[in-house]
C-alpha positions in Angstrom: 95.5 64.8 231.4 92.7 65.5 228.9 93.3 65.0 225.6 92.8 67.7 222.9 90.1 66.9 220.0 91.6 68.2 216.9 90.3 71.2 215.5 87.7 71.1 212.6 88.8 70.5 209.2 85.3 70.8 207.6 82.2 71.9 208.5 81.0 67.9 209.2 83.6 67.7 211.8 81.5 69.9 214.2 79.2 67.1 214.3 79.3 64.0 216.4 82.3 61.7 215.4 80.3 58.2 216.4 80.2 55.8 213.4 76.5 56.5 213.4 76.4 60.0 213.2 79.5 59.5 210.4 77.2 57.2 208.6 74.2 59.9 208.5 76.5 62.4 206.8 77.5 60.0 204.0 73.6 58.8 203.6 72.3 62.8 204.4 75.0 63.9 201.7 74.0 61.3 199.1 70.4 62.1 199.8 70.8 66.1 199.6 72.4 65.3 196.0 69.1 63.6 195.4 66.9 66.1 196.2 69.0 68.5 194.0 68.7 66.1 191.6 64.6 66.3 191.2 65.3 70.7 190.4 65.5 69.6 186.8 65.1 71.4 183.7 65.2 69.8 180.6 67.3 71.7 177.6 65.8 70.4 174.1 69.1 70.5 172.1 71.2 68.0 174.9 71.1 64.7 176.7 72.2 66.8 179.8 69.1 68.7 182.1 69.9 71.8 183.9 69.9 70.8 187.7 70.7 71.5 191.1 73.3 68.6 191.7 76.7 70.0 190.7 75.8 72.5 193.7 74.7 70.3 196.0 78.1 68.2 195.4 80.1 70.7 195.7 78.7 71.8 198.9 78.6 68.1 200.0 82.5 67.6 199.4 83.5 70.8 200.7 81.4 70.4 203.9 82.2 66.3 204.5 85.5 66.6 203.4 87.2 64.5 200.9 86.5 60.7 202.2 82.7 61.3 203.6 82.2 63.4 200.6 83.4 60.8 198.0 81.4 58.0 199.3 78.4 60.2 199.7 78.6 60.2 196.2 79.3 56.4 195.6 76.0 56.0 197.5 74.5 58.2 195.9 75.8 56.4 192.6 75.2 52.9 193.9 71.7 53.4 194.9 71.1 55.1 191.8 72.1 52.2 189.8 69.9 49.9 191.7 66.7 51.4 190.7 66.9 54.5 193.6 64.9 57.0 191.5 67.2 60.1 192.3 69.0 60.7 189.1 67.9 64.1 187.7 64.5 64.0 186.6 63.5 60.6 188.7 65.7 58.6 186.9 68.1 56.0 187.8 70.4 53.7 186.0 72.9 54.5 182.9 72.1 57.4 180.5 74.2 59.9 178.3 75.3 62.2 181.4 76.1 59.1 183.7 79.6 60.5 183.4 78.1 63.4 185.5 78.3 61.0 188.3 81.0 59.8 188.2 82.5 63.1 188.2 81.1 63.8 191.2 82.9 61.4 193.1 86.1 63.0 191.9 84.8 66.1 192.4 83.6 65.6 195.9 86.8 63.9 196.8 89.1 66.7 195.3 87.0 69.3 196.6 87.0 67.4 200.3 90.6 67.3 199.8 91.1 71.0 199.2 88.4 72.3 202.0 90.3 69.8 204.5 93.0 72.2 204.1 91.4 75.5 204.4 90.1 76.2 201.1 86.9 77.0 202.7 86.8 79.7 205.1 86.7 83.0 202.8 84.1 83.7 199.6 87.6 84.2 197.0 88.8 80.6 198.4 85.8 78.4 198.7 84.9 79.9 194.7 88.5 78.4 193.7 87.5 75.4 195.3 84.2 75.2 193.6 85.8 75.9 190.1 88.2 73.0 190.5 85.3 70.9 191.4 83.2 72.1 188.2 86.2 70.8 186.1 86.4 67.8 187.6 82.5 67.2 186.6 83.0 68.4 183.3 86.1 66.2 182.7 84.8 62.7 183.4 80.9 64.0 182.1 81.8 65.1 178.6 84.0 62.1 178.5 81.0 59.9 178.9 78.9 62.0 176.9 81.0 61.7 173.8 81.8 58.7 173.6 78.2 57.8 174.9 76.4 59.3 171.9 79.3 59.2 169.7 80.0 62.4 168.4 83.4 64.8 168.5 85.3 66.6 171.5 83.8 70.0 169.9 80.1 68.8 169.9 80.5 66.8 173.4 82.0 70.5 174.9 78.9 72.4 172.9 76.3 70.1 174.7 77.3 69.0 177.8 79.7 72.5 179.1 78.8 75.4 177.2 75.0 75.4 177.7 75.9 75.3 181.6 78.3 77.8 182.2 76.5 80.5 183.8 74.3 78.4 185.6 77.5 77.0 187.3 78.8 80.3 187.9 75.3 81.0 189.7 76.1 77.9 191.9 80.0 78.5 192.7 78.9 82.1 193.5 76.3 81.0 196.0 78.3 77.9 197.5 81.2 80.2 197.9 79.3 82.7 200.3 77.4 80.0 202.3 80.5 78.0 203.2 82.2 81.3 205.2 79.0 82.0 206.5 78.6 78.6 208.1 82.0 78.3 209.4 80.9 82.1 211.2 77.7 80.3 212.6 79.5 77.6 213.8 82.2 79.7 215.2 80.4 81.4 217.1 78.1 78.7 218.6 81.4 76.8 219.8 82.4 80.1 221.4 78.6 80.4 223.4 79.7 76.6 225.3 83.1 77.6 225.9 
């Protein structure tokens, strides 16, 4: 009797389920939020660049689920902190918007958690499920920010949420239609070896 491999959660679980090829997800994620990382713009008037990483995270949890996802981004934290240049704009170590990423564990695990369960597989859904994981970011990062350069709730919102708003409703809009489109792609490739 053959048994029955479970069906796909998240997209990650159409790939190979040896330790290895787990272990390249979780170093591939960490490493994607890297990349993102170096698409940088700095904003005179905050601490905080404009970047690519809250997308790449997002995509990252959503695609890994919530336990690859998370410690994709405690890699990505870890190596970070050990001198990895792959904090936005090359940097590594603590800064004013460290609390960025640290919010992006939470955010990758919480958005892992929700995709695990569907969240995923149409543009309406995967945009909730981006927009939770924006508030998680924004949560633990302004935290860190204001009490980082010690200034008020009001100012801390001002510099490290307000300036990025529609940027990040850029990002959830494009995350949102590439996760139903992958799931499609990958549909349909399972159907061609059937």
């Amino acid at each position: 009797m053959a048994m029955a491999t479970p069906a796909p959660r998240v997209l990650a679980d159409f790939a190979s389920r040896t330790a290895i090829a787990q272990i390249a997800l979780v170093v591939g994620g960490a490493a994607f939020v890297g990349i993102a990382a170096q698409v940088a713009i700095p904003l005179p008037f905050t601490p905080v660049p404009l970047t690519l990483q809250t997308f790449a995270v997002l995509l990252v949890g959503a695609s890994l689920g919530s336990l690859r996802g998370a410690l994709s981004m405690v890699v990505y934290l870890l190596a970070g902190m050990v001198g990895v240049p792959w904090f936005a704009e090359g940097s590594s170590g603590y800064s004013a918007s460290f609390g960025y990423i640290v919010g992006f564990i939470v955010a990758a695990f919480i958005v892992g958690r929700l995709a695990e369960r569907g969240a995923t597989t149409t543009v309406l859904r995967s945009a909730g499920l981006m927009v939770v994981g924006n508030l998680a970011i924004y949560a633990v990062g302004v935290t860190w920010l204001k009490f980082a350069i010690d200034v008020d709730w009001a100012t801390a919102m001002s510099l490290g949420v307000v300036p990025f708003l529609i940027g990040d409703a850029v990002k959830i809009a494009l995350a949102a239609g590439l996760l139903p489109l992958a799931w499609k792609g990958l549909e349909k490739m399972q159907l061609r070896n059937n």
